[in-house]
C-alpha positions in Angstrom: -50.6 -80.9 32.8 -49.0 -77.8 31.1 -45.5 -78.1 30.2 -42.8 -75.1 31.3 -40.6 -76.3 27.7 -40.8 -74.2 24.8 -42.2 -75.3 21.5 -39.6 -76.0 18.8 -38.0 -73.4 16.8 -39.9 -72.6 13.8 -37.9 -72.7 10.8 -38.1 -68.8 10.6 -36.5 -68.5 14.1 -33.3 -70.8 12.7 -33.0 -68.9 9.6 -33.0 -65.7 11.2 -30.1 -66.8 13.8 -28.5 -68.7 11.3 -28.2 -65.4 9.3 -27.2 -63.0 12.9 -24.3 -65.2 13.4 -23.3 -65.6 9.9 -22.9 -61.3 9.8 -21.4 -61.6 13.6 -18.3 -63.9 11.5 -18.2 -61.6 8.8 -17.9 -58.6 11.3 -15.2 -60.7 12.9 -13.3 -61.4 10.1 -13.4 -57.5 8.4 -12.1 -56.4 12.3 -9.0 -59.0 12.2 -7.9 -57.5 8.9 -4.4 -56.1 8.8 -3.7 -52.5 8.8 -2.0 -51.3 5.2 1.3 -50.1 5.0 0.3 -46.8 3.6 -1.9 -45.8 6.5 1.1 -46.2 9.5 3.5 -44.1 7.8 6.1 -47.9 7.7 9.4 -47.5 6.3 11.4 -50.3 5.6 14.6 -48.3 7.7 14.3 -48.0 11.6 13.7 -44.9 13.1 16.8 -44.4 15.4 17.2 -47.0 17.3 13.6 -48.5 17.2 13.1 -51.0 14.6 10.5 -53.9 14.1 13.3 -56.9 15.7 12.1 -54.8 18.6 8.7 -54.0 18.2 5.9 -56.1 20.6 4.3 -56.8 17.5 7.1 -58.0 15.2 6.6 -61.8 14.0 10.2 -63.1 13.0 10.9 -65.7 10.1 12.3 -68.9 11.1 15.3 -68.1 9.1 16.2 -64.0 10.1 17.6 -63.0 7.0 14.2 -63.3 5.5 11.4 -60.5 6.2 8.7 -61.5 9.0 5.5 -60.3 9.4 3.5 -57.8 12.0 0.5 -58.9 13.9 -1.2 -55.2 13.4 0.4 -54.3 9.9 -0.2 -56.5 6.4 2.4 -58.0 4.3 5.9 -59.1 4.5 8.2 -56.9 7.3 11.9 -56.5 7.5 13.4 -56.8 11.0 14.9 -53.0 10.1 11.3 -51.6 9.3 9.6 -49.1 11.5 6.0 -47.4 11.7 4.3 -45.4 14.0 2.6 -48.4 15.6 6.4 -49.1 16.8 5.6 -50.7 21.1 9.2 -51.4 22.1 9.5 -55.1 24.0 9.8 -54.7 27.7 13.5 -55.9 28.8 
């Protein structure tokens, strides 16, 4: 009687899979990296009435006198900041 199951996975087979998903986490990783400063023209003053307190991607502190953070741009980010990644908040 002939069985419909594979055969085990040769130790070859693991490696090489082992290896594909290890470069799928690095890709994953490199593409949740932040965007610098430098390359979104951010200034730490708002452009007219848009500022980060009311950009869709602004991250406040727990205490708001201290600088947040962005979920698109790297490092620490005043509420008066601006870039040219600015999405005003609906409402």
């Amino acid at each position: 009687m002939s069985s419909f199951l594979p055969s085990p996975p040769t130790r070859r087979i693991v490696l090489i899979l082992g290896l594909g998903a290890g470069v799928s986490l690095g890709a994953a990783s490199a593409a949740l990296a932040k965007t610098p400063k430098s390359a979104v023209g951010y200034q730490t003053r708002p452009s007219g009435a848009n500022a980060c307190a009311s950009c869709t991607s602004f991250l406040p502190a727990a205490d708001p006198a201290q600088a947040g953070a962005c979920k698109i741009v790297d490092g620490e980010i005043p509420p008066t900041g601006w870039c040219a990644l600015y999405a005003r908040k609906a409402g």
